[in-house]
N, C-alpha and C positions, 0 to 999 in steps of 0.2 A: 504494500500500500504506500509505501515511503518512496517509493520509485515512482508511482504514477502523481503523488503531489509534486515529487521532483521534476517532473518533464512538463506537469503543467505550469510550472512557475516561469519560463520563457513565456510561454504564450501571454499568459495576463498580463504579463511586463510588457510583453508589446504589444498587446489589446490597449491597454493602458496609455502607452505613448500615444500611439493612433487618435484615442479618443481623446486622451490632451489637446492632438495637434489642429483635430480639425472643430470649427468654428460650431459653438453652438446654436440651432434655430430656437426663435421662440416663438411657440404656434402660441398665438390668440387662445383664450380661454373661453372668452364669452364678449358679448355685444356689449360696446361701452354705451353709455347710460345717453350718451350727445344725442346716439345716433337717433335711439328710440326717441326720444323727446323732440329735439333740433328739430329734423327734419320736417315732421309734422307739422310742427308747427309755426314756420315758416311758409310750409306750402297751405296751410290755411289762413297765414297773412298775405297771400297775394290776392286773395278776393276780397280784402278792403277795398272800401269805394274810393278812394284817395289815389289817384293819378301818382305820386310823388312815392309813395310808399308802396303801393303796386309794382312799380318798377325795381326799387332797394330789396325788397322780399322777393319777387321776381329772380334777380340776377344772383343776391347772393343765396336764395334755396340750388338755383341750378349749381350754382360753383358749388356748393353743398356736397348736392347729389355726386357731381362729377368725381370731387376729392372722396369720397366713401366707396365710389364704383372701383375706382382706379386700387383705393387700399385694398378693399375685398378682393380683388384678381390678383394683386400683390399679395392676398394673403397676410396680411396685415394685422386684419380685424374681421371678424365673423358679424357676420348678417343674418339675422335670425330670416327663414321663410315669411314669418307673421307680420315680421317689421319691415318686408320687403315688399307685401302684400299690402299693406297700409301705407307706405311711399307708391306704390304703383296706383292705388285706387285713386289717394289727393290729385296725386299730380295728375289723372283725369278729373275729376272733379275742378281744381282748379281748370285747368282747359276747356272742360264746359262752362263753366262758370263765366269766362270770358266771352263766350259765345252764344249763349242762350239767352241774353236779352235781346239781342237785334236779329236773332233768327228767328223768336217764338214771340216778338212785340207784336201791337197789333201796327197794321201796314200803315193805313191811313186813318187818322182819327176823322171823326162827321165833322166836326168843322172845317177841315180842307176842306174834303167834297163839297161843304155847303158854298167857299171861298170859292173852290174850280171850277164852276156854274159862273160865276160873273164875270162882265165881262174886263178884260184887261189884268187877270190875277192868273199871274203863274209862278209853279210850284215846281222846288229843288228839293233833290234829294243827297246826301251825301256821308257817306258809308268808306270806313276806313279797316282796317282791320293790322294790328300790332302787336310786336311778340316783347314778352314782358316787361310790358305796358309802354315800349316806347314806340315811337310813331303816331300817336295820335293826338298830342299838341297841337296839332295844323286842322285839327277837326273840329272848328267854330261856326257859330253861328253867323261871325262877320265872314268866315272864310267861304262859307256856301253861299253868303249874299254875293260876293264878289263873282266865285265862278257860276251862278246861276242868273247872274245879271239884272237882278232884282234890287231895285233903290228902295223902297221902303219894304219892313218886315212886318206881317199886320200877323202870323201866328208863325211858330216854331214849335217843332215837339225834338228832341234830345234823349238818346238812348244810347246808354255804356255798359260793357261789362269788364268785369278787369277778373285779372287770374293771370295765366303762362300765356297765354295767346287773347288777346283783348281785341277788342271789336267798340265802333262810335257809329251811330246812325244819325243823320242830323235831317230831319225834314224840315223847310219852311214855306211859307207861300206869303206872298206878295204883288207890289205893281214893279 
């Protein structure tokens, strides 16, 4: 028996070095607390009505995303299914949310139509659509008098949504 701990003693001596020499990983344990929390809920402040903070929540949930995708393929940091499931569902939800007011508004309120009857009244329409929330600045009411070449405003109806992909609808009519 003294023989065979003897010839094992090389080997573990250089099991040993080996495992000295080379570099150790450190696999992730568990999903840090940022991700569950953070992410969330940033992508449910991009559907604030606030043009300015739409866009801040907008950009930095995407750089968010991007930096947790990138670490998780790196192996980094573990992503739980459930918590990937709940970033996947917001960030549509945010997406519709930017889009479901000027797709599901209603088209023309009765008072156009009752306006589009008379005579010398005509009516613009002006529809933008912007990825988190920037682009839609230039979507004013004075902006649509300009390209619809209407000098007085007699009604305007105004419809936004904000989220990851936002959307402005601007109707008005006038002479």
């Amino acid at each position: 028996m003294a023989d065979i701990h003897h010839l094992d003693t090389p080997k573990s001596r250089l099991y040993e070095l080996l495992k000295s020499a080379t570099p150790k990983k450190d696999r992730p344990g568990r999903q840090p607390l940022a991700i569950s929390i953070a992410i969330p809920l940033l992508l449910i402040c991009t559907m604030l009505p606030v043009n300015v903070v739409s866009i801040f929540f907008s950009l930095t949930s995407i750089t968010t995303i991007a930096i947790t995708i990138i670490a998780a393929w790196q192996r980094l940091i573990i992503i739980k299914k459930s918590t990937a499931r709940i970033i996947a569902a917001l960030s549509l939800m945010s997406i519709l949310s930017g889009c479901a007011p000027t797709l599901f508004a209603q088209e023309i309120p009765d008072f156009f139509s009752t306006l589009a009857g008379e005579k010398g009244i005509k009516t613009y329409s002006m529809q933008r659509v912007g990825i988190f929330g920037l682009g839609l600045d230039k979507v004013t009411i004075e902006n649509a008098q300009l390209e619809g070449n209407i000098e007085t405003v007699l009604a305007a109806k105004e419809v936004r949504g904000y989220g990851l992909i936002s959307t402005a609808r601007i109707i008005i009519a006038g002479t």
